[in-house]
Backbone as CSV, one residue per row, in Angstrom:
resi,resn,N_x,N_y,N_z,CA_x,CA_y,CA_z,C_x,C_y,C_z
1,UNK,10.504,-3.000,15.154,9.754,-4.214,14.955,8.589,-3.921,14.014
2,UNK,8.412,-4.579,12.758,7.550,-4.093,11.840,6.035,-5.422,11.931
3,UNK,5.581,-4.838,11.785,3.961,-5.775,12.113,4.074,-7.129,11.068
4,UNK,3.674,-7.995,12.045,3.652,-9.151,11.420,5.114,-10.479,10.889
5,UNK,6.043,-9.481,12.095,7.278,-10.116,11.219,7.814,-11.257,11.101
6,UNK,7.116,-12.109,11.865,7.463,-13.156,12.036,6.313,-14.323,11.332
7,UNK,5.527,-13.441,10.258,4.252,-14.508,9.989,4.600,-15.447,9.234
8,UNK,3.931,-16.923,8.930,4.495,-17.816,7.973,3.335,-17.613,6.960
9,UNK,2.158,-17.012,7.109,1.408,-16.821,6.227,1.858,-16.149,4.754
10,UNK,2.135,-17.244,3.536,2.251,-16.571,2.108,1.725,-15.465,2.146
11,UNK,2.200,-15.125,1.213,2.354,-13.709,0.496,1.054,-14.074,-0.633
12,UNK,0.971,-15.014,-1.006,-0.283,-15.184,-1.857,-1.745,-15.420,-0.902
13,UNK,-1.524,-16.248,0.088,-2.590,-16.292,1.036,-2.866,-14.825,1.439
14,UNK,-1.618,-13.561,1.709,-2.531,-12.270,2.389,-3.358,-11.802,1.006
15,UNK,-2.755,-12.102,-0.042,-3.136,-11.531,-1.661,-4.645,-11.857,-1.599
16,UNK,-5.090,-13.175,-1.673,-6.212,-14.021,-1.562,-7.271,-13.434,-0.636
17,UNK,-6.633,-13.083,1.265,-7.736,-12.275,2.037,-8.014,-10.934,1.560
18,UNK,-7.241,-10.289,0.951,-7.328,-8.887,0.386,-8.635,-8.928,-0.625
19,UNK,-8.512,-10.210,-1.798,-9.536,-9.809,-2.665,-11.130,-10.345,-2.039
20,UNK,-10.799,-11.317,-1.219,-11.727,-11.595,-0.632,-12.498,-10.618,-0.027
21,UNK,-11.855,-10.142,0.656,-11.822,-8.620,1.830,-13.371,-7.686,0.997
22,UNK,-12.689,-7.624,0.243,-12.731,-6.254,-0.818,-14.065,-6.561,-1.515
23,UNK,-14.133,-7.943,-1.958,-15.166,-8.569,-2.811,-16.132,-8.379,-1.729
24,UNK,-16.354,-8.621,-0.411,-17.363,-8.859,0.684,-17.874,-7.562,0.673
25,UNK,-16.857,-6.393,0.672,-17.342,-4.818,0.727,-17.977,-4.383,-0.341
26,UNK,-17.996,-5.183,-1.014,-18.884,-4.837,-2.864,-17.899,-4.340,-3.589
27,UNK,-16.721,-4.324,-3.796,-15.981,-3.936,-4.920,-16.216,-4.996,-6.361
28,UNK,-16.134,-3.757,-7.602,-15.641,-5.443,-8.543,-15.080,-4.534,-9.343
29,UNK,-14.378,-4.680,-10.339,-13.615,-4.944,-11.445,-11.976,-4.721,-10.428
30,UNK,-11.589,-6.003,-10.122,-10.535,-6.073,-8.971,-9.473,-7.117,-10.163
31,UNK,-8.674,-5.740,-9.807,-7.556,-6.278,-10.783,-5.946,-5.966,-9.770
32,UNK,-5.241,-7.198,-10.727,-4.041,-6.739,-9.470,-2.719,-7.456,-10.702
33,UNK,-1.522,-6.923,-9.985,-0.383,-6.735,-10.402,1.187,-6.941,-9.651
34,UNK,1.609,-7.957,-9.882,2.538,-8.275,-8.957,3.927,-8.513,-9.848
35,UNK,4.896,-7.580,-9.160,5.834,-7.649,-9.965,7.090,-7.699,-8.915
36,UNK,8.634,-7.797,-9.364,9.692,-7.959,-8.793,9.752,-6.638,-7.896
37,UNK,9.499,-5.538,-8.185,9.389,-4.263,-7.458,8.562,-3.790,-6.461
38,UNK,7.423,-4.537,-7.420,5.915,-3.939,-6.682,4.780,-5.126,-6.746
39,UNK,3.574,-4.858,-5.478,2.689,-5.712,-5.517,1.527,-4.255,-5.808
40,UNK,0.165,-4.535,-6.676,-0.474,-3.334,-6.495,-2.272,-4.471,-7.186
41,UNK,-3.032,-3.464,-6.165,-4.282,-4.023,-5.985,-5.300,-2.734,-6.609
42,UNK,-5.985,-2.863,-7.366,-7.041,-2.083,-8.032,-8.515,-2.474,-8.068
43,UNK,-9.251,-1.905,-7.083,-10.416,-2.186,-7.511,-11.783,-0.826,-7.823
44,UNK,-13.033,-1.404,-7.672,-14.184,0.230,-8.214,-14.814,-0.754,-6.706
45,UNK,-15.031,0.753,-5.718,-15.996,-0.096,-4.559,-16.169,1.930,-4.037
46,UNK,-17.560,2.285,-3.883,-18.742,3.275,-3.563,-18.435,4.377,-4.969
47,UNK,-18.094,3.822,-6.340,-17.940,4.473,-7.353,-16.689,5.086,-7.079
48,UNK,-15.971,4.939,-6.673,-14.553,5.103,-6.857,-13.736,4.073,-7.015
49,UNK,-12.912,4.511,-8.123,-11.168,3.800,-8.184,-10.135,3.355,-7.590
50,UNK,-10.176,2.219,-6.581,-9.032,2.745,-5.802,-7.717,1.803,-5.980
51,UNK,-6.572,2.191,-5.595,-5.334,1.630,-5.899,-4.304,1.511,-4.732
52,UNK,-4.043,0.419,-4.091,-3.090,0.377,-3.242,-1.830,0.064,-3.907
53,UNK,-0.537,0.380,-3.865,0.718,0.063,-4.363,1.664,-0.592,-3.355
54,UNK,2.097,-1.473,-3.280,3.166,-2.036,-2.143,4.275,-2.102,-2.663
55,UNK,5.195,-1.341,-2.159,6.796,-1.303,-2.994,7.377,-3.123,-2.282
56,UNK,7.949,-3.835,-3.209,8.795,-4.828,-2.401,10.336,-4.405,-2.300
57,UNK,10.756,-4.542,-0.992,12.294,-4.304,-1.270,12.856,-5.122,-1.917
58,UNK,14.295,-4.472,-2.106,15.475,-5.855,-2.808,16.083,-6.056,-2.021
59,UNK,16.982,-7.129,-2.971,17.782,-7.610,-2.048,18.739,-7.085,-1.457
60,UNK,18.846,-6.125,-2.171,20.494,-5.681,-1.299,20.216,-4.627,-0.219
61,UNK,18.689,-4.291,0.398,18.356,-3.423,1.361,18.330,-4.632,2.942
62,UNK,18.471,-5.992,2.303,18.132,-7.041,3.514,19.853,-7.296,3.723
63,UNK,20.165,-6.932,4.718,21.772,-7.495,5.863,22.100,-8.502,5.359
64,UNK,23.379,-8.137,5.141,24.659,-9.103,4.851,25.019,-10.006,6.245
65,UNK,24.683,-9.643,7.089,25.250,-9.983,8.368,24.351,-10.206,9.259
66,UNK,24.723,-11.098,10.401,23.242,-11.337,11.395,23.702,-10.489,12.195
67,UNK,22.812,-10.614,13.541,23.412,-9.789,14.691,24.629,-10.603,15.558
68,UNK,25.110,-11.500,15.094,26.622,-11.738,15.443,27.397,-11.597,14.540
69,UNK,27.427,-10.742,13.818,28.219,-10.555,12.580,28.598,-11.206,11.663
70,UNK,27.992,-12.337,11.740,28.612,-13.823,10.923,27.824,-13.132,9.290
71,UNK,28.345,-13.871,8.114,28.109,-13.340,6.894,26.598,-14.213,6.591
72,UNK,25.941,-13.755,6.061,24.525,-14.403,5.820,24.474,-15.157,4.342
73,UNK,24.515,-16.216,4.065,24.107,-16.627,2.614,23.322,-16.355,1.561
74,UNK,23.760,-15.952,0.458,22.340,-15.690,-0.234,21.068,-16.500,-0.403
75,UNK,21.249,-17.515,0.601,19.711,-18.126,0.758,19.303,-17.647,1.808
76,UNK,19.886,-17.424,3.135,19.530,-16.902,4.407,18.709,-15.329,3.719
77,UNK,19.610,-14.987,3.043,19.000,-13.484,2.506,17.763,-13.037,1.686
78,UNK,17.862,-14.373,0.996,16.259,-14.392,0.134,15.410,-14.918,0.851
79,UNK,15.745,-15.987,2.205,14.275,-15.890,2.906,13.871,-14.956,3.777
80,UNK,15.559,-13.902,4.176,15.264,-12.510,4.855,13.987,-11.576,4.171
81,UNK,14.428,-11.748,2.166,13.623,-11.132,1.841,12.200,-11.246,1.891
82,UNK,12.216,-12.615,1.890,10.978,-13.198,1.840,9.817,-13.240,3.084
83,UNK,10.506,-13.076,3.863,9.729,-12.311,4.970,9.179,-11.405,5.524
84,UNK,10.204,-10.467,5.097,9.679,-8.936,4.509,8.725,-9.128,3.668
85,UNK,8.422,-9.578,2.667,7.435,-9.661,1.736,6.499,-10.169,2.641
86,UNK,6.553,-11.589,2.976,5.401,-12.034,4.059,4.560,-10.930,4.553
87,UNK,5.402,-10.208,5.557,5.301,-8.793,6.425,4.183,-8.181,5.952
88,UNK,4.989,-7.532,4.976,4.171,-6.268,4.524,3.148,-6.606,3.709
89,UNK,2.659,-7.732,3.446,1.593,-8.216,2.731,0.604,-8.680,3.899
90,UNK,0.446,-9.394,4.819,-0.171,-8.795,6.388,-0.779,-7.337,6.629
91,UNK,0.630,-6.398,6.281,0.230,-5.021,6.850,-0.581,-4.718,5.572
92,UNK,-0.557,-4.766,4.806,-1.325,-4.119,3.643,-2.837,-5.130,3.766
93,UNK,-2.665,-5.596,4.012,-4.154,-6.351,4.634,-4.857,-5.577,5.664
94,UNK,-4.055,-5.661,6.694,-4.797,-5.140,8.062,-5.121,-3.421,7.618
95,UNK,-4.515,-2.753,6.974,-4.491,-1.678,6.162,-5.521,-1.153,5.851
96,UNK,-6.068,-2.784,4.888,-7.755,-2.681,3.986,-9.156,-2.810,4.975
97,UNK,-8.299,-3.981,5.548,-9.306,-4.268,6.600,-9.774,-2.941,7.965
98,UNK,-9.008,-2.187,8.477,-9.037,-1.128,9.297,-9.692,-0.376,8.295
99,UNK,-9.594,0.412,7.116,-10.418,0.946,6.255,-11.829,1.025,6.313
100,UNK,-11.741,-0.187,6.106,-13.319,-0.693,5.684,-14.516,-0.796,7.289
101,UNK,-13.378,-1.293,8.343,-13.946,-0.961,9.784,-14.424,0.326,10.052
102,UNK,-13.434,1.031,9.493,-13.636,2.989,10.130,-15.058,3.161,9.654
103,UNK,-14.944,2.656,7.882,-16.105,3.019,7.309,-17.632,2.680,7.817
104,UNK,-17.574,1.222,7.896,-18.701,0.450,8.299,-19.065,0.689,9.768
105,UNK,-18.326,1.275,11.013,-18.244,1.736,12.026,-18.970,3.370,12.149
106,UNK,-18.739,3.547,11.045,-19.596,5.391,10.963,-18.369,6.688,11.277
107,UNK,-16.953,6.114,10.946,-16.293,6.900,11.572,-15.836,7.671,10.625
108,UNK,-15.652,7.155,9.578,-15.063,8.234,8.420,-16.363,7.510,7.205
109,UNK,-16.336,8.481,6.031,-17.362,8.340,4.877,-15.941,7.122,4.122
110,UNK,-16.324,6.340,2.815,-15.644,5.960,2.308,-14.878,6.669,1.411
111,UNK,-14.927,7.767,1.227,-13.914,8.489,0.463,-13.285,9.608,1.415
112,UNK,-13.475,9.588,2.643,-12.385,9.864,4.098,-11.111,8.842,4.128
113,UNK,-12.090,7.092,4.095,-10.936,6.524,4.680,-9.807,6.472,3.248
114,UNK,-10.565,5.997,1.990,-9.801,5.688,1.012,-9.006,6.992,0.015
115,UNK,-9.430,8.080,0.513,-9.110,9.456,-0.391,-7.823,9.276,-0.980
116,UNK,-6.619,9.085,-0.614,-5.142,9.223,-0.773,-5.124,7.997,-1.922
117,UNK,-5.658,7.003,-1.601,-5.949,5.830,-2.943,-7.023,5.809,-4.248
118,UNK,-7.930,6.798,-3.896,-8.720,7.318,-5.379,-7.427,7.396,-6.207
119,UNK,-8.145,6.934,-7.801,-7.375,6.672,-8.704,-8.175,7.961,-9.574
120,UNK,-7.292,9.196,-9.877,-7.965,10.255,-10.629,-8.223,10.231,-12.073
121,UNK,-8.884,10.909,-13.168,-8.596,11.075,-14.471,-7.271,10.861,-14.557
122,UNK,-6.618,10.428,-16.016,-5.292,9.775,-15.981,-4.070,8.957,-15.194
123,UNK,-4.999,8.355,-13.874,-3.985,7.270,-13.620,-3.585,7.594,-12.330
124,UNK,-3.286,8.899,-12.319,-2.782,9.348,-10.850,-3.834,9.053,-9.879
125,UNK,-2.962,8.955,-8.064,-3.691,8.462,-7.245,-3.979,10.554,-6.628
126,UNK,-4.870,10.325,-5.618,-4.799,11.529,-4.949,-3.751,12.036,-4.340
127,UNK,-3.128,11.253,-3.594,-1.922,10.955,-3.322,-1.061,11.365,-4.370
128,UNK,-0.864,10.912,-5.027,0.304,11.240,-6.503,0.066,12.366,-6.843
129,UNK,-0.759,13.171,-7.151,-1.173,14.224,-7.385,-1.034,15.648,-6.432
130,UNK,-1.405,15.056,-4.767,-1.008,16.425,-4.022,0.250,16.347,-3.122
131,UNK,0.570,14.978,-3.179,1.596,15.160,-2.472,3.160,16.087,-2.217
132,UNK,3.331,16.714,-3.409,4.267,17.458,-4.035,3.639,18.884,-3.501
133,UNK,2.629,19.591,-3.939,2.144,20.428,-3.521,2.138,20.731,-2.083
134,UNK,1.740,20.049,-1.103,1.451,20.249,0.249,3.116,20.147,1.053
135,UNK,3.885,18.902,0.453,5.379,19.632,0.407,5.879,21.034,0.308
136,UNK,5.136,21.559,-0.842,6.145,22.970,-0.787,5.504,23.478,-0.285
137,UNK,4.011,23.472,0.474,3.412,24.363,1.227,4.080,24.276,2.379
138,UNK,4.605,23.531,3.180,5.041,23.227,4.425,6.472,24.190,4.208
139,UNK,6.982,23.715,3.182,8.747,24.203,2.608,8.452,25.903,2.664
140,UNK,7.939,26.236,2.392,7.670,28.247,1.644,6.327,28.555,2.855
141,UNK,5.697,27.668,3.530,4.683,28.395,4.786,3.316,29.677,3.772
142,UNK,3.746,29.147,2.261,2.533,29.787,1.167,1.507,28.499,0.871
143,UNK,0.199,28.871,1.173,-0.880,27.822,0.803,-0.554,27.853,-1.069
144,UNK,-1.105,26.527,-1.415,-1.129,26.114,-2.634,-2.389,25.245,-2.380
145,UNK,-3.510,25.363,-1.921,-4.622,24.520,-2.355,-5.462,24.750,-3.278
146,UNK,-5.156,26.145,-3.637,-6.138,26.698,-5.057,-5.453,25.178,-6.245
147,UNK,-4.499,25.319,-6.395,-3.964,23.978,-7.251,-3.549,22.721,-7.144
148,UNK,-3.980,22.250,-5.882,-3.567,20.597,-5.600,-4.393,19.767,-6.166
149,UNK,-5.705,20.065,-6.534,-6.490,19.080,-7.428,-6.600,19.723,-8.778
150,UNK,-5.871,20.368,-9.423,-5.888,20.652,-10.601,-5.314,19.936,-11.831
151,UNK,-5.402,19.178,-12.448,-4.962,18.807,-13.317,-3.650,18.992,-14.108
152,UNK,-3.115,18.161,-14.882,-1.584,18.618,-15.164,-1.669,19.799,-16.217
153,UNK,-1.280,20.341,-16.696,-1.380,21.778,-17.379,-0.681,21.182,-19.005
C-alpha cells in the first residue's frame, strides 16, 4: 500500500503546496520541470541548491488486469496511471514537508536533512555523485571515502 493512494488531490495542486511549502521556508530562485518521465523541483534555500527528482512511471508498469482478472482498458489504465502520479506527488510533498519539520524542530541542521539533494558544481546531486562509490564499498568491504566527494577526473 503506497501513501496516499487513493488521493483525488491533482498532481498540480501537490506541485502548488510544494512551492508554496518551500517559498514559506525562504527558498527562491524555484524552478521546476515536468516532463512525461519525470517531475523535478529546484530551488536555493540556507545557500544551498537543492533538487528533488520524481521519476513518473509508464504505462506499461500499471496492470493489464484487475484483481479478477478481467482485462483493463486503456482508459482504466491511464487513470491507474494517473493515480500513481496523484500518489507520489503527495509523497514527495510530505517528503519536503517532514524535511523542513526535522529542521525547524532542531533535529537535524539543514544540510543533514537535505544533503542527498544538494545540487554540486556541475549539476550532480550528492546523491548522484556518492552513490556508486558507497556501493562498491559495501561490494569489496574496502572504504572509498577518500574519493566520494571528489570531483569527476
Amino acid at each position: 500500500m503506497s501513501y496516499a493512494e487513493n488521493t483525488a488531490v491533482s498532481v498540480e495542486r501537490s506541485i502548488s503546496e510544494i512551492v508554496t511549502l518551500v517559498k514559506r521556508a525562504g527558498a527562491s530562485q524555484i524552478g521546476q520541470m515536468d516532463d512525461e518521465a519525470f517531475y523535478a523541483i529546484q530551488f536555493t534555500l540556507a545557500d544551498r541548491m537543492i533538487r528533488f527528482r520524481l521519476p513518473w512511471p509508464k504505462l506499461d508498469t500499471i496492470p493489464t488486469h484487475n484483481g479478477r482478472h478481467q482485462a483493463l482498458t486503456l482508459t482504466q489504465r491511464l487513470d491507474k496511471l494517473d493515480q500513481v502520479k496523484r500518489s507520489k506527488a503527495r509523497a514527495l510533498l510530505l517528503v519536503i514537508k517532514a524535511k523542513l519539520e526535522s529542521v525547524e524542530s532542531g533535529i537535524e541542521t539543514m544540510e543533514q536533512a537535505f544533503l542527498a539533494n544538494v545540487v554540486l558544481h556541475g549539476g550532480q546531486t550528492v546523491y548522484d555523485r556518492i552513490a556508486e562509490p558507497i556501493a562498491l564499498e559495501y561490494q569489496t568491504g574496502r572504504p572509498t571515502v577518500a574519493g566520494l566527494l571528489a570531483g569527476p577526473e
